[in-house]
Every structure is written in C-alpha cells, then in structure tokens.
VOGU-3710 file (C-alpha; in Angstrom, 3 decimals, decimal comma):
1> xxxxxxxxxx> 8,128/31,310/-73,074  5,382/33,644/-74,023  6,938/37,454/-74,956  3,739/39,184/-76,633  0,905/40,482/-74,999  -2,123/39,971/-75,356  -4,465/42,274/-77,485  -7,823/40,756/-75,260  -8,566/41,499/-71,288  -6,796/39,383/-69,000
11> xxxxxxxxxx> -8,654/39,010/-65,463  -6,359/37,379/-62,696  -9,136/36,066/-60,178  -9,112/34,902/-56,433  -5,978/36,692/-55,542  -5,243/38,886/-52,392  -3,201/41,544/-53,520  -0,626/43,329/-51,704  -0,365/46,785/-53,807  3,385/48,090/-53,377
21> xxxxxxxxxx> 2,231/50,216/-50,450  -0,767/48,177/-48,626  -3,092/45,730/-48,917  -5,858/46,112/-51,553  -9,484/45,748/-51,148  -9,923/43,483/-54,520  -9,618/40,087/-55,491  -8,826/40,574/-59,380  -6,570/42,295/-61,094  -7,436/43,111/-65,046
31> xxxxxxxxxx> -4,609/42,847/-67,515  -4,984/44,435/-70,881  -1,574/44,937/-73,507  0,892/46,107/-71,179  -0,891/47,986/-68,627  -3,273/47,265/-65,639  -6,301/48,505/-66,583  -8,365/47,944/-62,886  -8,254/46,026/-59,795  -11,715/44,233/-59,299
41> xxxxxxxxxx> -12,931/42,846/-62,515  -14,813/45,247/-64,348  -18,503/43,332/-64,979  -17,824/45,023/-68,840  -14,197/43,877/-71,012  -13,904/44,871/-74,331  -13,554/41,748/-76,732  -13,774/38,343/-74,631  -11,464/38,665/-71,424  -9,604/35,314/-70,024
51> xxxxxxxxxx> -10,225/34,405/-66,894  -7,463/32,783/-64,747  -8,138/31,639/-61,128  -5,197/32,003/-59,112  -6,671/30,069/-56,310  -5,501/32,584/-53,742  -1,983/33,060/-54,385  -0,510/36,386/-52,842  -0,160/39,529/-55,797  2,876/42,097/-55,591
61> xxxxxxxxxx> 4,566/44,094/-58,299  7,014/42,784/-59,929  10,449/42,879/-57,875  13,224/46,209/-59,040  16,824/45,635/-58,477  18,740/48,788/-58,141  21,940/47,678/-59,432  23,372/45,041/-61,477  25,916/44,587/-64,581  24,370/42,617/-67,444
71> xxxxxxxxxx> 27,730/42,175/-68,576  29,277/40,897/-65,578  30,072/36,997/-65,560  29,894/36,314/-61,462  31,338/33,021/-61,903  34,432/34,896/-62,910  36,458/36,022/-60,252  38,385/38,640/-61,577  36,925/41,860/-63,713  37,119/41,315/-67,783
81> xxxxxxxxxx> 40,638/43,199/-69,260  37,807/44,276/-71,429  34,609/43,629/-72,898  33,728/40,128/-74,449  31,774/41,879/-78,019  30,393/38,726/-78,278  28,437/37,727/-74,941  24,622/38,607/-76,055  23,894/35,104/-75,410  24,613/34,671/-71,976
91> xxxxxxxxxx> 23,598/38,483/-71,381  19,941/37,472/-72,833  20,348/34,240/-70,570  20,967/36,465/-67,435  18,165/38,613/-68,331  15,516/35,247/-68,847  16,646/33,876/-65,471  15,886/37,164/-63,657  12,028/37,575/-65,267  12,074/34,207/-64,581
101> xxxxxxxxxx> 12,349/35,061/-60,679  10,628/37,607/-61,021  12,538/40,929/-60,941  10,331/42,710/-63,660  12,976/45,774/-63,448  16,286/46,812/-63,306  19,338/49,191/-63,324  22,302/48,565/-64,975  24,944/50,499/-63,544  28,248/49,681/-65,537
111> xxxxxxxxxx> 29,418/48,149/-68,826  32,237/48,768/-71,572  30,645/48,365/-74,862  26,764/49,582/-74,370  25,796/45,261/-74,925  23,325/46,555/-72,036  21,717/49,092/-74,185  21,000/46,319/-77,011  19,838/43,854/-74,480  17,274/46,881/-73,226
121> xxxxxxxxxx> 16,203/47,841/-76,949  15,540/44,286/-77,490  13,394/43,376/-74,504  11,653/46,346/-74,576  11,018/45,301/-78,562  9,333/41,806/-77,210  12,671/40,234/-78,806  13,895/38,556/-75,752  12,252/37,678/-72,121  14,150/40,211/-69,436
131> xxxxxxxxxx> 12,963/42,869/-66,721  12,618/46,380/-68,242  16,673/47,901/-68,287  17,714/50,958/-67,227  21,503/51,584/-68,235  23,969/54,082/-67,540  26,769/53,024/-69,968  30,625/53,954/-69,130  30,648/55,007/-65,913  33,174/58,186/-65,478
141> xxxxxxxxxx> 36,059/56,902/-63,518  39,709/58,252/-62,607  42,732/57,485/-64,861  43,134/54,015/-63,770  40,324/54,009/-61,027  37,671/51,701/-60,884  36,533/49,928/-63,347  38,556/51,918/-65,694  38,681/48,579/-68,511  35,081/49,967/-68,946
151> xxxxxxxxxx> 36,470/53,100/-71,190  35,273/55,856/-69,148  38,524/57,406/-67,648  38,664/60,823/-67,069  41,283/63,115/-65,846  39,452/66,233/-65,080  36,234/67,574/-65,428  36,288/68,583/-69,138  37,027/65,065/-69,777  34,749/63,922/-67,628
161> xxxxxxxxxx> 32,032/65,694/-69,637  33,141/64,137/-72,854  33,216/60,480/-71,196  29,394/61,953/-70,590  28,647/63,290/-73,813  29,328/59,661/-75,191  27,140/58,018/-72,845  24,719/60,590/-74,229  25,393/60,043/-77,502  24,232/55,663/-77,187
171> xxxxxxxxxx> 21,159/56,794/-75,352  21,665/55,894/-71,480  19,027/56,604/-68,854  21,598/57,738/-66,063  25,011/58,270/-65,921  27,519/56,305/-63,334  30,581/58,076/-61,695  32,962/56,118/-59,792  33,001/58,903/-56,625  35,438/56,292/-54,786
181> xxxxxxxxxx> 37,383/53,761/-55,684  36,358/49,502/-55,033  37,534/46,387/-54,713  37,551/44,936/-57,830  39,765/46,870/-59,510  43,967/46,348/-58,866  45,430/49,695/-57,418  41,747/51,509/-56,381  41,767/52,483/-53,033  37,836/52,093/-51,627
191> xxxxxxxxxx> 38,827/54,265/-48,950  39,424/57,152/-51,458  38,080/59,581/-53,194  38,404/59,551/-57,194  36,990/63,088/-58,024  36,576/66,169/-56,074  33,121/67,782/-55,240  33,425/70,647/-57,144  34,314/67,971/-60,681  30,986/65,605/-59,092
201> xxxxxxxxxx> 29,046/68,789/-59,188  30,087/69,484/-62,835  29,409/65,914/-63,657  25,612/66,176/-62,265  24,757/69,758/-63,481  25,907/68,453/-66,874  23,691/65,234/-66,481  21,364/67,280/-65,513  21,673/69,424/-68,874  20,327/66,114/-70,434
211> xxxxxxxxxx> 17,462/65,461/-67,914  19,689/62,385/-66,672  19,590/61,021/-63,056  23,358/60,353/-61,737  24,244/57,364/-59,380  28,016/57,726/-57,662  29,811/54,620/-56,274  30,934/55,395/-52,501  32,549/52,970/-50,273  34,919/55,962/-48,451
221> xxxxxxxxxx> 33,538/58,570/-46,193  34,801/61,569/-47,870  33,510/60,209/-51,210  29,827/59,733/-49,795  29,824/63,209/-48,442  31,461/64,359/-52,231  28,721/62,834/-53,781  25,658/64,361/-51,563  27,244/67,730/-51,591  27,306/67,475/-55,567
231> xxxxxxxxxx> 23,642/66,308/-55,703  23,993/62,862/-56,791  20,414/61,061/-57,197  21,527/57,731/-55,351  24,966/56,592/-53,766  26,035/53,299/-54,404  27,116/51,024/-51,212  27,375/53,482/-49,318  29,913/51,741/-46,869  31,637/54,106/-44,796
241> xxxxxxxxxx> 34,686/52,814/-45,498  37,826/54,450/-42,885  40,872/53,537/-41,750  39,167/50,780/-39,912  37,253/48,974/-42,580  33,671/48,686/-43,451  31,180/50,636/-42,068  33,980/52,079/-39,497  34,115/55,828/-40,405  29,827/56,675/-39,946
251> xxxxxxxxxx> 29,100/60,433/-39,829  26,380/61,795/-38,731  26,834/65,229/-39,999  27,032/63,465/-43,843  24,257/61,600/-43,131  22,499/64,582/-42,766  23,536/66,048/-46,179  22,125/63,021/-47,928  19,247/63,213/-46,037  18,403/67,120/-46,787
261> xxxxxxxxxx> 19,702/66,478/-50,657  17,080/63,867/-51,156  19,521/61,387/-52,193  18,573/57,772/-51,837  21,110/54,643/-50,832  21,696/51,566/-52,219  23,119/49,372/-50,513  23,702/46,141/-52,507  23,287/44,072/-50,192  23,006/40,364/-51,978
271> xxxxxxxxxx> 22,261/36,667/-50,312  26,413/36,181/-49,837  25,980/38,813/-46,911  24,548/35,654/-44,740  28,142/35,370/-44,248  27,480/38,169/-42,253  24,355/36,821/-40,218  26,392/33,432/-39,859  29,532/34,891/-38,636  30,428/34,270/-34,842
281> xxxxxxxxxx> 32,738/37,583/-34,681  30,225/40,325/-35,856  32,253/42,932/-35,617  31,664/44,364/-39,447  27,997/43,347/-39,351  27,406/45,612/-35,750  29,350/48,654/-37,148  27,192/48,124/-40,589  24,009/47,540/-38,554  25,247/50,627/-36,812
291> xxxxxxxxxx> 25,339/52,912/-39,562  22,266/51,559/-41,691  19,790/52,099/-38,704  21,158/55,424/-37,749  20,270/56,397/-41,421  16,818/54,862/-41,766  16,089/56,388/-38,120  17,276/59,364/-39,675  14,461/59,012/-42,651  17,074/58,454/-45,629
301> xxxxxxxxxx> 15,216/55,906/-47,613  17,314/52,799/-49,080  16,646/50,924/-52,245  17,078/47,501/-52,499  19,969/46,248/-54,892  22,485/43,052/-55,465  25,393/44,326/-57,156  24,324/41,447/-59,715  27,332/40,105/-61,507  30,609/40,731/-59,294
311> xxxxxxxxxx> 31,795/37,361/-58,320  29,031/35,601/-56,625  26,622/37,512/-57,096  23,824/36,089/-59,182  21,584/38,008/-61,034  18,405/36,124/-60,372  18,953/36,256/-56,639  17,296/39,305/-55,249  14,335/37,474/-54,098  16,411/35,417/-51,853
321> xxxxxxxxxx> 18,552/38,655/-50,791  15,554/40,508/-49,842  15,192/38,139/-46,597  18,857/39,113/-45,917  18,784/43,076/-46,539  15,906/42,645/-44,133  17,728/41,053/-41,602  20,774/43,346/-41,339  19,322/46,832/-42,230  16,583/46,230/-39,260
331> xxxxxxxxxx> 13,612/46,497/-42,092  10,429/45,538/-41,491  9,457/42,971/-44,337  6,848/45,853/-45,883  9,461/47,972/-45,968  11,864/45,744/-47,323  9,653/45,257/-49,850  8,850/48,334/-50,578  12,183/49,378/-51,296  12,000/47,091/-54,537
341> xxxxxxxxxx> 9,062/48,110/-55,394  6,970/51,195/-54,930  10,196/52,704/-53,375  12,538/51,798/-56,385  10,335/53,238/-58,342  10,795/56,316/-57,025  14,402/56,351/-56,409  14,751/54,991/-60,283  12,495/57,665/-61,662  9,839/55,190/-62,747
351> xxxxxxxxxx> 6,977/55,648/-60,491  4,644/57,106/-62,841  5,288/53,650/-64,941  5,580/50,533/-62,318  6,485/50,150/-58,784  2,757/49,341/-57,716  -0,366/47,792/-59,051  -2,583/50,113/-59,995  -4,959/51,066/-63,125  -2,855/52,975/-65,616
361> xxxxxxxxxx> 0,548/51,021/-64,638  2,785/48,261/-65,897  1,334/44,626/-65,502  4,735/44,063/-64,067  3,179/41,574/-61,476  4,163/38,854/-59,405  1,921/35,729/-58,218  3,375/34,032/-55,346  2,452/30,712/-52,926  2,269/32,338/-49,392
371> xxxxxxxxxx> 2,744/36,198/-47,878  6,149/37,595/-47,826  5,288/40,138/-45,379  5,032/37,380/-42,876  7,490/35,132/-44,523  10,401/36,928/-47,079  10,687/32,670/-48,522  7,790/33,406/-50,090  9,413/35,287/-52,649  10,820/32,594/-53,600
381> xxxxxxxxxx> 7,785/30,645/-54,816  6,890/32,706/-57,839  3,442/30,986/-59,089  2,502/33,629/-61,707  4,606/36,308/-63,862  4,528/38,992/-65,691  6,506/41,616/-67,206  4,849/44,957/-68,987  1,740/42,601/-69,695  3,703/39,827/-70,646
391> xxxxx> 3,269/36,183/-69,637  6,429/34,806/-68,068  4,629/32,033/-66,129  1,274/31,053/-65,655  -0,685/29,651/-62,655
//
C-alpha cells in the first residue's frame, strides 16, 4: 500500500462529485501533497500532473467515525483487566482495515496506556496506513465506574483535574468523562449518574483552560441533562436510559438544553443494531425512534459513530452502519451522510481541515461504484481512496 504523497498534481477525471453538502458542478478533482488544490482541472499544473480516469465513479469525502477505541479487541467479549502494552500490531491492523473502507477520520474516545496517541503520531508521520486520529486518552471516570481499568478514576473534582492534567500532559485532542455509567463495566449502573453537574462543569471549564473539546458518555437521563448543563461539546449514546430501559425516560425539557448549548449527539449506532430493524417486538426500537426524531425535529444535529471495538463492533464497519443509522434515526441518506462528513467535521472541530471537498482541504476522498444518496450499499463499493493525499486504492 502506497503511504506518501505525491510531490506532482494528481487530476481525478470523469467523476461526479458529491461535495459533503451538495452536488458539485465539476468532473475533476486536482490532488496535490495532501490537499485539494481545485475541483475542475486547472488547464495549468505545476510539474507534469497524472491523469486518472475514474470512468464515472461517484466522489465523497472520506467517511468520519465519531467514536471508536483503537485499543478495543471486539472479538473479545469482556473489557481488558488492563491494557495489553504490546498490541501496536493489531492496533495498526485495525487502523489499515478502516482506510481501507474508507473512513479517512476518526475519534478515539477511550484507552489505558495512550497506544492511540502513538498509532496517531505514526499515521500522521506516513509510518503506517490509518484515518487521521483524534484521541482523548483516560477518560475521567468514578472510583470504580466505567471503564475505570483505563486509569482515569477520580473521586472528586480536584482529582478529576489531575486525571486531566495527565491527559494533557501525552498530548490528547479532547478529553472523555464517563457522565454515566455503561454496560461493559461489572457494578456501573447506565442508569446513573457518575459525577455531578457542578464537578462536569469543572471538568469542561478546565478542558477548556487547554482549548480542549470534552465528549461525556450518557446512557441515563439525569446524566445527559448533567452533561448539557455543564457544556459538554458532544454526548455519547445518548440513550435515555430510565427505569424502563433504553430510550424509556425521553425529556423534552433536556432536549432543549442540548439543543440551546450547541451540543451535538452521537449516537453509535453500528450495523449489529439490524437486530433492531429485524426484531418482530419493536418495542426498544419505537421508544428509540421516538426519542431520536423528536431531537432531530427539534434541530439537535447527530454525528454518525460505531462505538468501534466493544464486542462486535468492527472498526471497519461504518460504511455498512450508515444504511442502518439511516434507517432508525429517520435520516434522509444526505443527511446521513452528512453527519460523517461535512457534519463530523464540525462536531469534531475539523472543518477548517476535511469534512468536504473543496480547494484548500484534505484529499481525504472517497471513489465509489454507484450513488449512496440513492443507495447507502454503495458505500460499500469503495473504487478509489485516499487519505490526506495519500493513495489507499486506486481505480
């Protein structure tokens, strides 16, 4: 596989191109070191341009997943007692299967020894094949709350800043607080919150303090509306979680505080929720149908994510969950797609680097055999790749 970039023009001819946000009115896109440098071949490219006819394949930026764990194994079924030091392979494996599909970006939300950092430097370096990383390190959690084998308990908020500080100190992007607690972790109660909204507040103004997004993990009610009171930048799941189950405990009144914080939603939604689709009951998938449509009707805009690396959960699989978040949340396949691209960008911070294609942007693009706005399958039938101006796969 081809990791450099090239130093001449690259023109990508006989395309129809399908910008992040509309359809363009160009045929070519021009490719030069990592950036897109025009759409419509310039007559004029410095140096002796290639020319690659694409024979009318469909152009999109490259897909953004909004939150995975590079360190997670998800043919494990249980969480790691701690970190495996000595997993780079199989991290750097994860990461070549997920260019490989595709998925140019992503967020890591969660690991125990900052392996996710290294893996980051190292694509970013041209070391290794991957999507561009974004990593939040430890995530803050309670004494013994979710996901606590990750190293970042903390009792109050004064320890909750130093759990922070360290994060700091290895160079994350964002920071990750367990608001509730989850599923995978023995003794956390989803249903609960882990920190009060005054400590969440602390925990953002002091991420803040750094210039650092935070993203909060909410499957409980009273933690979602913790989290938008505090400020948070995106909640995690976001599952309404009562004394009913899933999606059971919908407010509007919170709704409205996310909503009128700016925060954004992701709702890792993967392929495995087919289950969902599939299921003759439907009683979970209504009440989650429910709540997601009230919320987009409301205008609170939803990135797409996968959870990548929990059991199951692949991380080269968003372009076959896309059909499926589409499906339950009610979205429009533009706006599906949107949300992992153009819209990502924004909710990750990173719109002023990828998200569309566009002069001045990433060459994070994505060549595919038919349209997924009519037809989601299309994603995936990748036909062309690449990632920051480099070649993944050729037409």
């Amino acid at each position: 596989m081809n990791v450099k970039t090239s130093r001449n023009a690259t023109v990508l001819r006989n395309l129809r191109i399908w910008d992040g946000t509309a359809w363009a009115d160009a045929d070519s896109i021009c490719v030069q070191g990592p950036s897109i440098t025009a759409l419509e071949a310039p007559e004029e490219q410095p140096g002796k341009p290639t020319v690659i006819d694409c024979a009318g394949a469909v152009a999109i930026p490259g897909l953004m997943d909004a939150h995975v764990h590079m360190e997670l194994n998800p043919e494990h079924s249980k969480p790691p007692a701690q970190t495996d030091l000595n997993q780079q392979p199989q991290m750097e494996k994860r990461a070549r299967e997920m260019v490989e599909a595709g998925i140019t970006t992503a967020r890591d939300l969660g690991g125990g020894a900052w392996l996710e950092l290294k893996l980051r430097n190292r694509i970013a370096e041209g070391a290794v094949p991957g999507p561009r990383l974004i990593c939040a390190g430890q995530p803050i959690t309670s004494p013994g709350g979710h996901c606590h084998f990750w190293g970042g308990e903390a009792a109050d908020l004064a320890q909750a800043r130093r759990v922070l500080e360290r994060q700091v100190s290895q160079g994350v992007d964002l920071i990750k607080v367990m608001a509730s607690g989850g599923r995978m972790t023995k003794g956390s109660d989803p249903s609960k919150p882990q920190f009060d909204v005054e400590t969440l507040s602390g925990i953002v103004t002091s991420a803040q303090h750094h210039g650092l997004p935070v993203a909060a993990h909410c499957h409980g009610t009273r933690a979602i509306e913790y989290a938008a009171r505090a400020g948070v930048s995106t909640i995690e799941h976001c599952s309404w979680v009562g004394q009913d189950g899933w999606a059971s405990d919908y407010q509007e009144e919170i709704a409205r505080i996310i909503l009128e914080r700016g925060v954004w939603v992701s709702p890792t939604i993967n392929r495995g929720w087919q289950r969902m689709l599939d299921s003759k009951t439907g009683a979970v998938l209504a009440r989650v149908r429910a709540a997601y449509g009230a919320m987009l009707e409301m205008g609170i805009p939803f990135v797409a994510s996968t959870d990548a690396g929990i059991p199951g959960v692949f991380h080269h699989h968003l372009p076959e969950a896309l059909g499926v978040f589409s499906r339950i949340a009610g979205l429009t396949n533009a706006d599906t797609l949107r949300s992992a691209t153009s819209g990502a960008a924004r909710a990750l911070g990173l719109s002023a680097i990828t998200g569309r294609l566009a002069p001045g942007l990433a060459a994070d693009i994505l060549l595919l055999d038919g349209d997924p706005l009519e037809d989601m399958a299309a994603l995936t039938r990748p036909v062309g790749i690449w990632a920051n101006g480099r070649a993944v796969r050729l037409p």
